[in-house]
PDB file with SEQRES, HELIX, SHEET and CRYST1 records, atoms N, CA, C and O in Angstrom:
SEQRES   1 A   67  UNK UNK UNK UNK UNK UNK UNK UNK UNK UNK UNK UNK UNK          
SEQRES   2 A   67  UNK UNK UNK UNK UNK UNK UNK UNK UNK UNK UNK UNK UNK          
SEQRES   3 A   67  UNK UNK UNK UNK UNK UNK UNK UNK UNK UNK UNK UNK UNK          
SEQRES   4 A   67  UNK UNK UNK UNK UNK UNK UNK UNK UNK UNK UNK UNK UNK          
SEQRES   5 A   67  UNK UNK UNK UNK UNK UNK UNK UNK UNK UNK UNK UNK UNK          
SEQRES   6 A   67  UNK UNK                                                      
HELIX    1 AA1 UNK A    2  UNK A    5  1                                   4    
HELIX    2 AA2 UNK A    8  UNK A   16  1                                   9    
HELIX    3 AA3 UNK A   23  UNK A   29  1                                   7    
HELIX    4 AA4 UNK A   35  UNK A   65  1                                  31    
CRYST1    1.000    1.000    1.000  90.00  90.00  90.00 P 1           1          
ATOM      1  N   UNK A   1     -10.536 -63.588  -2.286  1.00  0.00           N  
ATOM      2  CA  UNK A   1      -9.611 -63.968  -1.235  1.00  0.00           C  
ATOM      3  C   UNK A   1      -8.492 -64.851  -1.776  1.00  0.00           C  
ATOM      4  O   UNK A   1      -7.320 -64.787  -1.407  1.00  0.00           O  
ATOM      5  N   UNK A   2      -9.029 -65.754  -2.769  1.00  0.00           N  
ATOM      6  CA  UNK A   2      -7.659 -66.464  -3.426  1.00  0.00           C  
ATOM      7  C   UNK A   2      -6.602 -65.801  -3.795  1.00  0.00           C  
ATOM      8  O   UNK A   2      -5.523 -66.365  -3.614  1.00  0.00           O  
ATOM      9  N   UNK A   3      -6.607 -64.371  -4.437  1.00  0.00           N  
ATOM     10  CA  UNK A   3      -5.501 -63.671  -4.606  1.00  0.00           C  
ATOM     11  C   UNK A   3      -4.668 -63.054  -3.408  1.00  0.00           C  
ATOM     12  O   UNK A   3      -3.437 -63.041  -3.396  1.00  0.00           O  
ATOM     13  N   UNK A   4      -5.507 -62.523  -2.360  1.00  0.00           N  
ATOM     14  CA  UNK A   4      -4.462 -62.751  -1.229  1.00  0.00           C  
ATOM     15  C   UNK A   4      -4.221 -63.208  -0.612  1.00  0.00           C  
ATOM     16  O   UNK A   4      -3.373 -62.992   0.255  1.00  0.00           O  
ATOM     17  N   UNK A   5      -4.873 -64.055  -0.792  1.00  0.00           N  
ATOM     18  CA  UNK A   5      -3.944 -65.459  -0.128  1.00  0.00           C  
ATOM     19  C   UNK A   5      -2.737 -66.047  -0.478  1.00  0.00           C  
ATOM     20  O   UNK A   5      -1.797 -66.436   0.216  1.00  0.00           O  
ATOM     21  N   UNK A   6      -2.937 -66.045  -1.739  1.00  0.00           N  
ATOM     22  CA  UNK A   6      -1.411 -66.358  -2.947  1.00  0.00           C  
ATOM     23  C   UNK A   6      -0.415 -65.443  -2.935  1.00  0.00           C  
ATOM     24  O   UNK A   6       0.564 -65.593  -3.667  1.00  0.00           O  
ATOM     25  N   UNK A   7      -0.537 -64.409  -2.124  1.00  0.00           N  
ATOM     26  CA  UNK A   7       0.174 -62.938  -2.486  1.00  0.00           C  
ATOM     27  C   UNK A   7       0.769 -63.206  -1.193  1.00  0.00           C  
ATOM     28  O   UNK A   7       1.880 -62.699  -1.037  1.00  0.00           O  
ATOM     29  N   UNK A   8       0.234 -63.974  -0.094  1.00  0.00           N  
ATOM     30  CA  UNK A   8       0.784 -63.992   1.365  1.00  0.00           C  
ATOM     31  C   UNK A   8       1.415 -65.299   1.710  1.00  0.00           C  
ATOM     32  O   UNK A   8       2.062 -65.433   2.749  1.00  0.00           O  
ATOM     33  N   UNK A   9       1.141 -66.762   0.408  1.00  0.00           N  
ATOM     34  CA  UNK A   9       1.566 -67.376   0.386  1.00  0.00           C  
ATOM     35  C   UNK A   9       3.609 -67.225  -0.389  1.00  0.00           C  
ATOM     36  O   UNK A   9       4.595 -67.839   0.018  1.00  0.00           O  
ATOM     37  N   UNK A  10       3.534 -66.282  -1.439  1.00  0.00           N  
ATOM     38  CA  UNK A  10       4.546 -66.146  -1.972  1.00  0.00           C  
ATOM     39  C   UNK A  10       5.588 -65.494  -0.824  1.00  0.00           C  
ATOM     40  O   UNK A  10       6.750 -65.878  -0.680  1.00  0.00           O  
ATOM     41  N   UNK A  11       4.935 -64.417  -0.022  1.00  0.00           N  
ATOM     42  CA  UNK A  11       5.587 -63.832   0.693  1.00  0.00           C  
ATOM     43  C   UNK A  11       6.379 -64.887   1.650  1.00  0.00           C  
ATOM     44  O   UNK A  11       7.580 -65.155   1.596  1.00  0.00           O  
ATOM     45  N   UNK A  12       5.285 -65.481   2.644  1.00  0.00           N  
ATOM     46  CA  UNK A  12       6.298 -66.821   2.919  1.00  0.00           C  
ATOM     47  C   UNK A  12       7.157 -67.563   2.710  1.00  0.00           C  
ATOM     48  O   UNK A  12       7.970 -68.006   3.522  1.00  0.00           O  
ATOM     49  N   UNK A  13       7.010 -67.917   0.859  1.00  0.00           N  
ATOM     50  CA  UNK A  13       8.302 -68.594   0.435  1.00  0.00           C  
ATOM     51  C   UNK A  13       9.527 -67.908   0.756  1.00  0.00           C  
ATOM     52  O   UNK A  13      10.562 -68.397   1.210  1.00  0.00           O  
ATOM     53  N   UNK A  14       9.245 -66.565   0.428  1.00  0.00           N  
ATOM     54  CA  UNK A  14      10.726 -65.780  -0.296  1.00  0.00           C  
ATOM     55  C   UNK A  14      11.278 -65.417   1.271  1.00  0.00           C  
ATOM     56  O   UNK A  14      12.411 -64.941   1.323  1.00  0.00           O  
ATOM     57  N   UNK A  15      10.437 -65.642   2.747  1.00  0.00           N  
ATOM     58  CA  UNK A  15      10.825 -65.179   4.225  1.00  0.00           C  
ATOM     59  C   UNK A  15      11.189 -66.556   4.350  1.00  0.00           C  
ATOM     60  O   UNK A  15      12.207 -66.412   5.027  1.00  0.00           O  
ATOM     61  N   UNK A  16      11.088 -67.700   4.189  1.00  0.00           N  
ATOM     62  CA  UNK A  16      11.636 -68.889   4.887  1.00  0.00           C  
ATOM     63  C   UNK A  16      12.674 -69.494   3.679  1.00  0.00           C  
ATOM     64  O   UNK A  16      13.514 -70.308   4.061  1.00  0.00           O  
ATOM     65  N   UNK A  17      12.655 -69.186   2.466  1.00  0.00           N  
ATOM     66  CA  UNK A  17      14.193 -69.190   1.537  1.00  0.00           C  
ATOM     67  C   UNK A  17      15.383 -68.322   2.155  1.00  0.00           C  
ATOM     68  O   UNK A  17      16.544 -68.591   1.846  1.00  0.00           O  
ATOM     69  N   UNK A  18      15.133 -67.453   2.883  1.00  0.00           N  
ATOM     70  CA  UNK A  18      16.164 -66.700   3.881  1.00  0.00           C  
ATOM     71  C   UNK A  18      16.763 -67.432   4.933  1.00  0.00           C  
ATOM     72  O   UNK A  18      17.908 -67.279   5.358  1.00  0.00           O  
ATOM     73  N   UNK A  19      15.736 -68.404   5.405  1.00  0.00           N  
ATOM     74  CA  UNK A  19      16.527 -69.161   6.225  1.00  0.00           C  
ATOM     75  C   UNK A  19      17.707 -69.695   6.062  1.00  0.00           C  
ATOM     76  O   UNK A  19      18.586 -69.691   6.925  1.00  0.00           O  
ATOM     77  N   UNK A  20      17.795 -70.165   4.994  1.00  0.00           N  
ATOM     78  CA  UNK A  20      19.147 -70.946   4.666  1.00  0.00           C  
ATOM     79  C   UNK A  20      20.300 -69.971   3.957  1.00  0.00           C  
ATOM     80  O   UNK A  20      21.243 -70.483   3.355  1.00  0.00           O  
ATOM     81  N   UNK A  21      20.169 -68.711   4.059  1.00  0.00           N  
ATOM     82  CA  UNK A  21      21.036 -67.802   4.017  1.00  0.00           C  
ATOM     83  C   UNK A  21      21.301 -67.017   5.107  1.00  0.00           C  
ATOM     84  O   UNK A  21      20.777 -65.933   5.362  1.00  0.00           O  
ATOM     85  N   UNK A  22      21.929 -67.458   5.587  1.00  0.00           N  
ATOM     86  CA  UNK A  22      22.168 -67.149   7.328  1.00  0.00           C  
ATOM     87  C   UNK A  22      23.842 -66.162   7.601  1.00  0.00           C  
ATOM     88  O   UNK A  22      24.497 -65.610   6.717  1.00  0.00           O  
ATOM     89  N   UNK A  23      24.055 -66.200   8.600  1.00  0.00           N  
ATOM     90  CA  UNK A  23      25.337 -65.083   8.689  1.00  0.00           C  
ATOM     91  C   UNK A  23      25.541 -63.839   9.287  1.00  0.00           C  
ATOM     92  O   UNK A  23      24.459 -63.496   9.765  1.00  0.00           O  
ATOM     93  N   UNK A  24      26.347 -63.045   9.482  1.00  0.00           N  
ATOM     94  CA  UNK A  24      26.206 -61.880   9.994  1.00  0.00           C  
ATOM     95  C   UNK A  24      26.146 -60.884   9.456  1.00  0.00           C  
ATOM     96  O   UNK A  24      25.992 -59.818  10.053  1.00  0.00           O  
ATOM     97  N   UNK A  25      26.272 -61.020   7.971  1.00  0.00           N  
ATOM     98  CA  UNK A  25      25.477 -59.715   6.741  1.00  0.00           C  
ATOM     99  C   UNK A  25      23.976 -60.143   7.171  1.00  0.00           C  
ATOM    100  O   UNK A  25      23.362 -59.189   7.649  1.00  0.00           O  
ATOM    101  N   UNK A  26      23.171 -61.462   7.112  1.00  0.00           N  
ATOM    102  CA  UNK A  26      22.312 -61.647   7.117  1.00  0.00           C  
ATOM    103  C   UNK A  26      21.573 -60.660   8.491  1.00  0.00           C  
ATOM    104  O   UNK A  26      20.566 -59.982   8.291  1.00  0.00           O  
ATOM    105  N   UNK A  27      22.204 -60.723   9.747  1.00  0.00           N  
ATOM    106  CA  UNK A  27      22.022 -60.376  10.727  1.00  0.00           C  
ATOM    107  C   UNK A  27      21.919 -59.068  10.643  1.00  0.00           C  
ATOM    108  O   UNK A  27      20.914 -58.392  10.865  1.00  0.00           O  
ATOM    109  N   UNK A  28      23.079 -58.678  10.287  1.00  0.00           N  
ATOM    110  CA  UNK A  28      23.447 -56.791   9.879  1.00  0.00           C  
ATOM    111  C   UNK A  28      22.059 -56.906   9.345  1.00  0.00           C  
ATOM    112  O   UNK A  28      21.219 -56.804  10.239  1.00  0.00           O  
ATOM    113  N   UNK A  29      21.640 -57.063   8.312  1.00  0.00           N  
ATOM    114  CA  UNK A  29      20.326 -56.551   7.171  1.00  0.00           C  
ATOM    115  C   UNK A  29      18.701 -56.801   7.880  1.00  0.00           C  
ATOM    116  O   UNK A  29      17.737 -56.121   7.528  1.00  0.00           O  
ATOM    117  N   UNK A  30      18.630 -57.752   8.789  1.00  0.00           N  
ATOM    118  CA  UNK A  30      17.845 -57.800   9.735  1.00  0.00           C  
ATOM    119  C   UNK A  30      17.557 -56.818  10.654  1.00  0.00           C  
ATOM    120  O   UNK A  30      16.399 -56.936  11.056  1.00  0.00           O  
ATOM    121  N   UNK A  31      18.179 -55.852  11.170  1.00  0.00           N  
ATOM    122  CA  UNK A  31      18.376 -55.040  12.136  1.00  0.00           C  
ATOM    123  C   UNK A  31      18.764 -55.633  13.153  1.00  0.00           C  
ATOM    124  O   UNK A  31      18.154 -55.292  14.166  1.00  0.00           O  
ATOM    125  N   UNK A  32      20.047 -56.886  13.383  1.00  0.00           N  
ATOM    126  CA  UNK A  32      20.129 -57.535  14.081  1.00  0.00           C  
ATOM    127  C   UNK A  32      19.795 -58.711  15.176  1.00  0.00           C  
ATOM    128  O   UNK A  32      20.269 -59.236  16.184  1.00  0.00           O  
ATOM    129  N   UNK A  33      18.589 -58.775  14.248  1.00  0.00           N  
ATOM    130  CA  UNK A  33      18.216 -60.171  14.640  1.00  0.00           C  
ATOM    131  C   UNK A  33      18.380 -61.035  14.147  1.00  0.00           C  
ATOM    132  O   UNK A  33      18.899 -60.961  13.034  1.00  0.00           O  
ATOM    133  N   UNK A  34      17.997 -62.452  14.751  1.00  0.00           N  
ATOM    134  CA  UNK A  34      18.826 -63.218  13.757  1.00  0.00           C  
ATOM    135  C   UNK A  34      17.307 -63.666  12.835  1.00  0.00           C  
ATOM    136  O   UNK A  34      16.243 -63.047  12.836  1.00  0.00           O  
ATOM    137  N   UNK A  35      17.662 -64.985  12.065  1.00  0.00           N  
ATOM    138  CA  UNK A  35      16.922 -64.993  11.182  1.00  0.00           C  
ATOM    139  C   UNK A  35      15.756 -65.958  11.539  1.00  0.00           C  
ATOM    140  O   UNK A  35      14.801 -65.974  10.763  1.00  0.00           O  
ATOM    141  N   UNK A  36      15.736 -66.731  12.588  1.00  0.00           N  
ATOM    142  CA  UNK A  36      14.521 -67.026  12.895  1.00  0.00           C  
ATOM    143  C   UNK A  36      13.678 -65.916  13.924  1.00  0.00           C  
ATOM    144  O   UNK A  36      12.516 -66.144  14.257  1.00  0.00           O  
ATOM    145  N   UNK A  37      14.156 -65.128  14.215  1.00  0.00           N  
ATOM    146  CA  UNK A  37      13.589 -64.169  15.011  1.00  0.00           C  
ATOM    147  C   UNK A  37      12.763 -63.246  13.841  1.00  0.00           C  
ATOM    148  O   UNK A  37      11.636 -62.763  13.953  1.00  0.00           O  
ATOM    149  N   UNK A  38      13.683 -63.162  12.696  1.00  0.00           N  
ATOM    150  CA  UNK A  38      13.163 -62.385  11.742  1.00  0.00           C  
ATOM    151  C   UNK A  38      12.284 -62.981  10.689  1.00  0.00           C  
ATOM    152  O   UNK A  38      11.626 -62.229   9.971  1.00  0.00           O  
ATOM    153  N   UNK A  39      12.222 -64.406  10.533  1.00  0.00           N  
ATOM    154  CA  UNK A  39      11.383 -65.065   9.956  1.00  0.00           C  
ATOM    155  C   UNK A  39       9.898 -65.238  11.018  1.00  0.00           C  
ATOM    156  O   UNK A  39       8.893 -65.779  10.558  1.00  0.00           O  
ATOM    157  N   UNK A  40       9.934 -64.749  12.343  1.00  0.00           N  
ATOM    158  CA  UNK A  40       8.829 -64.831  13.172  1.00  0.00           C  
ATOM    159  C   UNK A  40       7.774 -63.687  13.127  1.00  0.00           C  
ATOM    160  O   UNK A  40       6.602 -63.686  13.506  1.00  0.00           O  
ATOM    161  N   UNK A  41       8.650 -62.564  12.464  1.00  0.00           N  
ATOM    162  CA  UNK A  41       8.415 -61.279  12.688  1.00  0.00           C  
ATOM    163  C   UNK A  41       7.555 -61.439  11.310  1.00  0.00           C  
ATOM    164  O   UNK A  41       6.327 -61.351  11.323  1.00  0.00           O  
ATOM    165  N   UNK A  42       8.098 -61.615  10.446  1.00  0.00           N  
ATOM    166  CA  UNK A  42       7.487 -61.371   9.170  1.00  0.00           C  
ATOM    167  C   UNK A  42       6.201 -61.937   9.548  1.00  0.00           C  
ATOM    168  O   UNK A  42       5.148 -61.402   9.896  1.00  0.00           O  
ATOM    169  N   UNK A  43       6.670 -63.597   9.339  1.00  0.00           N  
ATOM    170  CA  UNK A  43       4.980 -63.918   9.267  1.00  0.00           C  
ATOM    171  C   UNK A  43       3.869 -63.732  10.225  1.00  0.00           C  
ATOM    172  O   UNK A  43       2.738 -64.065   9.872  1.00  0.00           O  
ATOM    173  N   UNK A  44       4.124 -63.106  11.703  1.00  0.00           N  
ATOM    174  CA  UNK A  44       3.677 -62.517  12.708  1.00  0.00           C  
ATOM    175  C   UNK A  44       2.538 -61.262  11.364  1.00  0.00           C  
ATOM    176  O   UNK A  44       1.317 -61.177  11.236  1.00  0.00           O  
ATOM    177  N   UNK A  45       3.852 -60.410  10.520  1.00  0.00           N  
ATOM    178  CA  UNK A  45       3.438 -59.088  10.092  1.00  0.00           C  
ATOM    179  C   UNK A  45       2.393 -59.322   8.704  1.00  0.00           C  
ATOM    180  O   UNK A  45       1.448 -58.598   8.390  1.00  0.00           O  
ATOM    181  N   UNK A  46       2.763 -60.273   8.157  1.00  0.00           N  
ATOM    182  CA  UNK A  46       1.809 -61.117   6.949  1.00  0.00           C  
ATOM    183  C   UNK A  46       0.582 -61.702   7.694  1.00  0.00           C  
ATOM    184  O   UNK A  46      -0.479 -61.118   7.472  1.00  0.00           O  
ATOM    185  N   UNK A  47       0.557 -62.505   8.337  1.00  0.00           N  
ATOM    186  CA  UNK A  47      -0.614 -62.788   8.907  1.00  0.00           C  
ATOM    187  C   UNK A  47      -1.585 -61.838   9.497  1.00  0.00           C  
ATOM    188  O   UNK A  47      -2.743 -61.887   9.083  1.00  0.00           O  
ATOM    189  N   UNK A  48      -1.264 -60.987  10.405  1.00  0.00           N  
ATOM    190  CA  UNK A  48      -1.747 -59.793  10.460  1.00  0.00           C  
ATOM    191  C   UNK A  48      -2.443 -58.888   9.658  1.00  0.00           C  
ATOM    192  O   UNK A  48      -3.319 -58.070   9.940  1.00  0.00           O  
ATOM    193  N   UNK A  49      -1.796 -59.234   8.413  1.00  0.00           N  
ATOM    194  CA  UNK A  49      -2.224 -58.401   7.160  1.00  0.00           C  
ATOM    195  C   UNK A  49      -3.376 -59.195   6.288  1.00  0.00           C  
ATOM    196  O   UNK A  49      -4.291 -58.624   5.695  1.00  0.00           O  
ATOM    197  N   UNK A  50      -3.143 -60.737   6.325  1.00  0.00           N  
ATOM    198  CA  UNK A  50      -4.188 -61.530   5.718  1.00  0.00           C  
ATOM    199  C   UNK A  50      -5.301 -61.104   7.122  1.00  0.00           C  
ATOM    200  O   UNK A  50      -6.432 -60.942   6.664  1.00  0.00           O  
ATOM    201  N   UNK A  51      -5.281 -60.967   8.103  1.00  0.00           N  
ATOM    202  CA  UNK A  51      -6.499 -60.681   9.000  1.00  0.00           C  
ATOM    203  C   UNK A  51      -7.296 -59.453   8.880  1.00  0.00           C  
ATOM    204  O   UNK A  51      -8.511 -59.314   9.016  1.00  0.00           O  
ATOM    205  N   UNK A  52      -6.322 -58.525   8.579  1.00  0.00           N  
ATOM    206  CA  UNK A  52      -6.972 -57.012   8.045  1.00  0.00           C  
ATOM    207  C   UNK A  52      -7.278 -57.208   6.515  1.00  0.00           C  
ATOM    208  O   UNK A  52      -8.283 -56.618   6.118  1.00  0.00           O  
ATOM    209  N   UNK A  53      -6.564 -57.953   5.583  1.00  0.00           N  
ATOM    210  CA  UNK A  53      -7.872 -57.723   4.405  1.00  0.00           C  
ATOM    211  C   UNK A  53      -9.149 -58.854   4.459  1.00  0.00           C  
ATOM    212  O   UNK A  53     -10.104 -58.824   3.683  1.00  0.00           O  
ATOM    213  N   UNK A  54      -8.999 -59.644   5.314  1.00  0.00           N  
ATOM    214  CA  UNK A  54      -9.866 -60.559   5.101  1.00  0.00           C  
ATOM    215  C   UNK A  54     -11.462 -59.933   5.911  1.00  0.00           C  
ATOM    216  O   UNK A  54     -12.608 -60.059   5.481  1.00  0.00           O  
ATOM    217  N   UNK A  55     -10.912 -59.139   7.403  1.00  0.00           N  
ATOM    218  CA  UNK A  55     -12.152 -58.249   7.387  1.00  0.00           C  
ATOM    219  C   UNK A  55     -12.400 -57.116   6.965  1.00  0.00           C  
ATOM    220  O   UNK A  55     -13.273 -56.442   7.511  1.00  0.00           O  
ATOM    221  N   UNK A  56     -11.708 -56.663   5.925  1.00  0.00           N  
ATOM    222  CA  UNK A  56     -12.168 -55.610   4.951  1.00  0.00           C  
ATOM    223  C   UNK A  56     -13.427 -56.342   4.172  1.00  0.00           C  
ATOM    224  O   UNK A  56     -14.637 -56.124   4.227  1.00  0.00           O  
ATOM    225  N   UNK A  57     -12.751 -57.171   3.524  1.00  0.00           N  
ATOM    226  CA  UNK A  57     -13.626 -57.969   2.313  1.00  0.00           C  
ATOM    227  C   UNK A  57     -15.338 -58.807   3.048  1.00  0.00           C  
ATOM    228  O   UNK A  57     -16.372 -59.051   2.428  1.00  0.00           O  
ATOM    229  N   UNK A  58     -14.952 -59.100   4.848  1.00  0.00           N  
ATOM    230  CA  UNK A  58     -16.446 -59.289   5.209  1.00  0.00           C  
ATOM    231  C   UNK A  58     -16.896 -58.251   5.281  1.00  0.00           C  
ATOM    232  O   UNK A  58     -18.098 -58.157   5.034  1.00  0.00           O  
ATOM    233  N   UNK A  59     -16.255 -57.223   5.588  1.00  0.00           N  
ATOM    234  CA  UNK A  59     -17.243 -55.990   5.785  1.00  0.00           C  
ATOM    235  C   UNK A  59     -17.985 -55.547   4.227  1.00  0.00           C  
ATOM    236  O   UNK A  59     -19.184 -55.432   3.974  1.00  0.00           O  
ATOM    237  N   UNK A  60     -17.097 -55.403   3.551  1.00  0.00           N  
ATOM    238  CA  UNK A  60     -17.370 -55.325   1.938  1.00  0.00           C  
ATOM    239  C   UNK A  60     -18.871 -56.321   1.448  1.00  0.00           C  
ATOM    240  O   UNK A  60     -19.896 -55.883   0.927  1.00  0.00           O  
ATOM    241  N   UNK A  61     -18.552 -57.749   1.825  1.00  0.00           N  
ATOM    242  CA  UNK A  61     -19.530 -58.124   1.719  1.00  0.00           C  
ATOM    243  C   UNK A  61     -21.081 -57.974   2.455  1.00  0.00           C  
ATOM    244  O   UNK A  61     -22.147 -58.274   1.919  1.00  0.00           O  
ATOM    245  N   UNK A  62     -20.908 -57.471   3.713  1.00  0.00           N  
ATOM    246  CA  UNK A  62     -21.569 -57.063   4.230  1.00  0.00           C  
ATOM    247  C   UNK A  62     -22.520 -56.048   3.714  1.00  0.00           C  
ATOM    248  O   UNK A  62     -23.684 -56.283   3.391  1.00  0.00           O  
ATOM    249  N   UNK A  63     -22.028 -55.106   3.673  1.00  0.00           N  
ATOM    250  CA  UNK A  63     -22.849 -54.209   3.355  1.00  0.00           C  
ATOM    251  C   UNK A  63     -23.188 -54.336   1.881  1.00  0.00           C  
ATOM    252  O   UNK A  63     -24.143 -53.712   1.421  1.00  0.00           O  
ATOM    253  N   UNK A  64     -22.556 -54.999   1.250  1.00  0.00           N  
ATOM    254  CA  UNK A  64     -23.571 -55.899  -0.068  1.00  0.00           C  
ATOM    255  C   UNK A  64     -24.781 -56.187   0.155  1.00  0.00           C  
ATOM    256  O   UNK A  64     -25.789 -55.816  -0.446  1.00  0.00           O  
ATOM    257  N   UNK A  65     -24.635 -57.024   1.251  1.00  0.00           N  
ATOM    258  CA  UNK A  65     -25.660 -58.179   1.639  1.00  0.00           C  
ATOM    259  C   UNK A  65     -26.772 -56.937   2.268  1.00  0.00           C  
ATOM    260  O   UNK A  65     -27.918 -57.367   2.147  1.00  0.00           O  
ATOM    261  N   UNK A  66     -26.757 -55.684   2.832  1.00  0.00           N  
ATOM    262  CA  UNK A  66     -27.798 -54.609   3.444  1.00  0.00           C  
ATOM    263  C   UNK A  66     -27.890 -54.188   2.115  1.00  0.00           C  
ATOM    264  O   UNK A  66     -28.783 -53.459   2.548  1.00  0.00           O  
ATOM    265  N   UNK A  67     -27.858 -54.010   1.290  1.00  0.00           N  
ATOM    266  CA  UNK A  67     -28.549 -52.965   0.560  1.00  0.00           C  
ATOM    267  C   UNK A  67     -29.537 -53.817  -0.295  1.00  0.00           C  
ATOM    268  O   UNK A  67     -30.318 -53.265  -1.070  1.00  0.00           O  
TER     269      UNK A  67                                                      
END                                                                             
């Protein structure tokens, strides 16, 4: 789990270093949102994703633990 965790931690950096590059290219490249809307989205979509591998890996362990 430490590795994706670190993999979802980096992702964060490089979505909230966007913040401070703001603008209406920024907006354009968003699909028009702005960038805290789009910094909500991400980590909404990262977190989500640390929740689906994290119960992969109980299930994984799981059925370790049955056999």
């Amino acid at each position: 789990m430490g590795k994706a965790r670190r993999e979802l931690s980096e992702k964060f950096d490089i979505v909230e270093a966007g913040a401070y590059r703001g603008g209406l290219n920024s907006y354009r490249e968003h699909d028009f949102t702005s960038i805290v809307e789009y910094m909500a989205i991400k980590r909404q979509d990262a977190q989500e994703e640390y929740e689906r591998h994290l119960r992969e890996v109980e299930e994984m362990h799981r059925a370790r633990q049955s056999i």
